[in-house]
Every structure is written in structure tokens, then in C-alpha cells.
N, C-alpha and C positions, 0 to 999 in steps of 0.2 A: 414214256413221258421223258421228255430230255430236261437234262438236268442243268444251268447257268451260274458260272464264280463270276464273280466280278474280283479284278485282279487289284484294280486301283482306281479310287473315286476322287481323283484330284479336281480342283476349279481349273478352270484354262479360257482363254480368251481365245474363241472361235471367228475366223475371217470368212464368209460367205463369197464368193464370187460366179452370181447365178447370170445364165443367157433369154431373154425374156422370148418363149415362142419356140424354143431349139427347134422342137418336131415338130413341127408346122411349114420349118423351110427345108428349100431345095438339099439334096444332098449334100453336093459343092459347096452349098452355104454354111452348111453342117460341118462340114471338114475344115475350112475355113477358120471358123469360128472356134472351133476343139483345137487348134492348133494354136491361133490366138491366148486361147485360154491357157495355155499347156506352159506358154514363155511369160505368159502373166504371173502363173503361178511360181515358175520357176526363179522369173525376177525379184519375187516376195521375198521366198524361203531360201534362195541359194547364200546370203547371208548370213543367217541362222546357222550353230550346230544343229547336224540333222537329230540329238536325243532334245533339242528344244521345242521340237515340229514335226507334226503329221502333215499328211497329206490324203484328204478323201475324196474317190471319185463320186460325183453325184450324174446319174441323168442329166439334170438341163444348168450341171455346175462342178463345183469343186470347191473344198472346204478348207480351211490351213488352220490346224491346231497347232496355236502357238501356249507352252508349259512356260513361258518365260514371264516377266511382267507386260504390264497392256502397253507398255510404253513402244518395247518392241513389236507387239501387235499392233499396233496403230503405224507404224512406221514401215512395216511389212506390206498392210494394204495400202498405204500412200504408195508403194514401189509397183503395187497390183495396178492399182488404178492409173499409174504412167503409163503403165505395158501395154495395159488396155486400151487406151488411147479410146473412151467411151463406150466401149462395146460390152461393160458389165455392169450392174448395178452390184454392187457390193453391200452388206451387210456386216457387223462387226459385236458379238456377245460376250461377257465374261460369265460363266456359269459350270456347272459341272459334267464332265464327262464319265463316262465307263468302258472300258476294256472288257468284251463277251467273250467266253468262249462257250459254245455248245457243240454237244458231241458230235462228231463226222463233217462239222462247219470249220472255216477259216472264224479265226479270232477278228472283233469289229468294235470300231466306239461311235460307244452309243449315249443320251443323254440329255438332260435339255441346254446345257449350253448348247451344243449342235440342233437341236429342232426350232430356236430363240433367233439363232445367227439365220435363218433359212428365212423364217418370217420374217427376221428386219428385211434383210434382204428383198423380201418382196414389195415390202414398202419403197424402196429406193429407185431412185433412177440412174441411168450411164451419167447423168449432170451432179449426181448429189450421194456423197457416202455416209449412209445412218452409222450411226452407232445407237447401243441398246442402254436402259438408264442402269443394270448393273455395268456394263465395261466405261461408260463415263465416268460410272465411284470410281472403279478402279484404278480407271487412266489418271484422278483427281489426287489419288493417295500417293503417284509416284511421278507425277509429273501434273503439278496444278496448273500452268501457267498454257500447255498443250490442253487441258483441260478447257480450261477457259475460252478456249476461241470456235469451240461445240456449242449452239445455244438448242435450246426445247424447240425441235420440229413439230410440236405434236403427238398425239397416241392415238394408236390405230391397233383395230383387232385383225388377228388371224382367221383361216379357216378353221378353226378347233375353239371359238370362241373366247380366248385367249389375249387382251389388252398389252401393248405393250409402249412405253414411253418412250420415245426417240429423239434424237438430235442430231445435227446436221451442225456444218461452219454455219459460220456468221458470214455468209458471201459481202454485205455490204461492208462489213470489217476488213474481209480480204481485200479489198477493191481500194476502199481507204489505206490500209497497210501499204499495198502496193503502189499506189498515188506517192505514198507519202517517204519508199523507199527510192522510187524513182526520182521526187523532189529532192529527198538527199544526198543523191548520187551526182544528180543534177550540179549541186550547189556546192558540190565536194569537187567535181568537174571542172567550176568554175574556180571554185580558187583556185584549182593548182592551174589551172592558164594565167589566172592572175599573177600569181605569187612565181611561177616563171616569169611572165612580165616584166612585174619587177626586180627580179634578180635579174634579167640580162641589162635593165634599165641600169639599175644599181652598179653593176659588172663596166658595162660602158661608162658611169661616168667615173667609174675607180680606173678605167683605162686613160680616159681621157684626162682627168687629172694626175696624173701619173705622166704624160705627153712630156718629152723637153721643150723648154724655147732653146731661140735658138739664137746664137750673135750674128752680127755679121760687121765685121770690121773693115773700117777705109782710114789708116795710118798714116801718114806720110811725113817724113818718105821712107821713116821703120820704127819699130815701137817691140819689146818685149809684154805681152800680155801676163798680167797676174791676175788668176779670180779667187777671189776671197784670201788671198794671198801668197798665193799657189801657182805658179809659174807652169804656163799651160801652151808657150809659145812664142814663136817670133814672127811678125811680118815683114814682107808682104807675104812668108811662105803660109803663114795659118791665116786662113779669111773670114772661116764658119767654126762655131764652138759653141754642140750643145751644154745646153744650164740644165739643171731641175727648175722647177719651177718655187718661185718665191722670190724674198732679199737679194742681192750679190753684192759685193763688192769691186770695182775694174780698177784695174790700177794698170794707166802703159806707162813704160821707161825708154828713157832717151839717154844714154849720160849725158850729153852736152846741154838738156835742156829739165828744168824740173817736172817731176813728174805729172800725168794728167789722172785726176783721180773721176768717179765718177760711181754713183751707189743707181742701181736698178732696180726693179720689180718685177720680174718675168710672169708672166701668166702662161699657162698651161699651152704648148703649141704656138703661142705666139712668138715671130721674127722680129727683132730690135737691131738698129743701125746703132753701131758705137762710131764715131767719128772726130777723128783728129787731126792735126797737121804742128807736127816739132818743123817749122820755119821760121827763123829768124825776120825779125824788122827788118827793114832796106836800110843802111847805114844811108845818116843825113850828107845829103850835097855840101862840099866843102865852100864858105863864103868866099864870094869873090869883095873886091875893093869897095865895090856902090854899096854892096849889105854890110862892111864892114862899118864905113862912114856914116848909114841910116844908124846902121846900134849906140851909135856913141853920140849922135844928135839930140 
């Protein structure tokens, strides 16, 4: 009569990842698919410390006991079901396990978390990951808000007569979610094209305001230029003399003659003609006798 300790009856969140049919197909398909399974698994658990996670071979699956909270298991088979890329129907329990050992056996866990995850599992399809209604408490207690986005699939019994309550995503949620981060990517998108826009808008017209005018001076036949009272030149040697733009004051100097004074406006980029001429009147024709004689008539 063999004798059985049970070492330790911890709870654990059991991940399921069963091949619907294994032996029924081709060999190659067979190999295929276990190899599949092998990197799905791996992509689960290779995150995990390995004292968080088992690993169990099954016939037409493989199990991944995760001791850690369900948060991490749920996050585990989300990485299964990447790998898988459709090719498992996953299953997911929180329940209790056991650690066997009998005598002249390898040591094994056994439990019904692990026989719960196997039956969800068979409910589920490569499109839809169940979860069991205890690992949705669980997931609820340490992460509600991942909670939430599981709604009631339905219950369905096992072969062992055995009911169990299951839930799945809210796919129409998802689809919404996704609309709805796409629309704000979108719109997020869009302003920043905007909002470049207008900074180069902005940018150009702080350049173009910023632009000097520009003088241009005709003298004659010389002038000393002052702007704003700033002596900035002689002609005919200086012809062109950028401003900033705004007020100025021009003052040109002649000493023989008084000054030419003259106030502007410049606008940004715009060319302004200053124009002068220091020439004297024509001295008057000196009268002759006939004009003198008309004056005094």
C-alpha cells in the first residue's frame, strides 16, 4: 500500500495552454505544434523567478503554475497567447495545488486548481482566453481595473459533471478602446503638425519682423548722414544704410548750407529713397538801364 505526504497546499493561479486534437494529427504537425508550445511557454515564464513558476507537461498541453499573485498570471498568459500566435486555447484557475510524493515515484502537483485550469481551458478557443470565477476574484483583489475588462462568458460543465463560471474580454470594449486610442493618437498627431505649423509660422514672422529697411540716399552734391543722431557717414561715399525697422530720425549736414532734417517710418524690409540737393539759388541778373528806369517809374 503506498503511502502519500503532501509537502505544501498552497493556492496558485494555474495557466492552461491546451492543442485542440494533438493526436489525431500528422506527426510533423505534432512536432510543430510541441515546439510552438515549448516557446509559448517559455515566453510566459522566462520573466518570472523560476521559485514563482512551474512548469507541467501534459499530453495535448502544458501547464504554468504561477505562486505569485494573479496579476502576474494573467500577464504571463497574455505573453502565451502572443507566442501562440492562435494556436492554443488557453485556460486560466486560481485554486489549490499539491506537491505528491509516493514511494519509488518522481514527486508531481496535483490539485484542483490544475484539473479547473484544464476544463476552462477546454471551453476556450485559439480567439478567446477564459478565465475561471475564482482567478477573476483574485485578479479583482490586486488589480481591479484589469479585472474589469473580463465580462461573464457563461458556465459550462465539464466531463466530471462539474459547472464552472467563466469570463472572457469584453472584445466590443477592446475594439472601442482601440478606436478610441487610435482617435487619440490621431488628434495628438494632429496637433503637433499643427502646433509646428505654427511655430514655423510664428518663427517666420519674428524673422521677418526683425528684416532691416533699408535707406538709400541721392545727396548732392555731399551731405554728412546722422541717424538718430548718430553719424553714420559721408556721401557720395555711403549710398545704402540699413535701419531697424520703426521711427528714425535723418539729419544730413552741409556746413555752407542748413541742415536737411527729415523723420521716417521704416517698415520691416522695406527700401526708402532720402533725397536732397545743398544747391544754392542762381544769383539774380544784374539790372541793366531799361529795368532800372521801369523801377522808379
Amino acid at each position: 500500500m503506498s503511502s502519500v505526504s503532501n509537502t505544501y497546499r498552497p493556492l496558485a493561479s494555474v495557466i492552461y495552454l491546451g492543442i485542440a486534437g494533438l493526436s489525431g494529427k500528422p506527426v510533423a504537425e505534432q512536432a510543430r505544434l510541441r515546439a510552438q508550445l515549448d516557446a509559448a511557454v517559455s515566453a510566459a515564464s522566462k520573466p518570472m523567478p523560476e521559485a514563482d513558476r512551474l512548469v507541467l507537461d501534459a499530453p495535448d498541453g502544458a501547464a504554468i503554475v504561477v505562486l505569485g499573485d494573479a496579476r502576474g498570471a494573467l500577464q504571463a498568459a497574455e505573453r502565451a497567447e502572443a507566442a501562440g500566435r492562435g494556436a492554443f486555447a488557453i485556460g486560466i484557475n486560481h485554486g489549490p495545488v499539491s506537491l505528491t510524493a509516493e514511494h519509488g515515484n518522481d514527486a508531481r502537483l496535483i490539485g484542483d486548481g490544475i484539473d479547473a485550469a484544464v476544463s476552462v481551458a477546454g471551453f476556450a478557443t485559439a480567439e478567446r482566453l477564459l478565465l475561471s470565477r475564482p482567478f477573476r476574484d483574485a485578479l479583482a483583489e490586486v488589480a481591479p481595473q484589469l479585472a474589469a475588462a473580463f465580462h461573464r462568458a457563461g458556465t459550462f460543465t465539464d466531463a466530471r459533471v462539474r459547472s464552472h463560471e467563466v469570463f472572457s474580454r469584453d472584445e466590443a470594449a477592446r475594439r472601442r478602446d482601440r478606436r478610441r486610442r487610435i482617435a487619440v493618437t490621431a488628434l495628438i498627431a494632429a496637433a503637433l503638425i499643427a502646433l509646428g505649423f505654427a511655430a514655423r509660422v510664428a518663427l517666420q514672422s519674428l524673422i521677418e519682423a526683425r528684416q532691416p529697411a533699408t535707406l538709400v540716399f541721392d545727396v548732392r552734391p555731399q551731405g554728412e548722414i546722422y541717424l538718430d543722431g548718430v553719424l553714420r557717414g559721408k556721401t557720395p561715399a555711403l549710398t545704402r544704410l540699413q535701419v531697424p525697422p520703426g521711427s528714425h530720425r535723418i539729419e544730413i549736414r552741409n556746413g555752407r548750407f542748413p541742415p536737411h532734417v527729415s523723420e521716417i517710418d521704416a517698415r520691416p524690409g522695406e527700401q526708402l529713397v532720402v533725397k536732397h540737393s545743398f544747391i544754392a539759388p542762381a544769383a539774380p541778373k544784374p539790372r541793366g538801364l531799361a529795368d532800372r528806369l521801369r523801377f522808379w517809374q
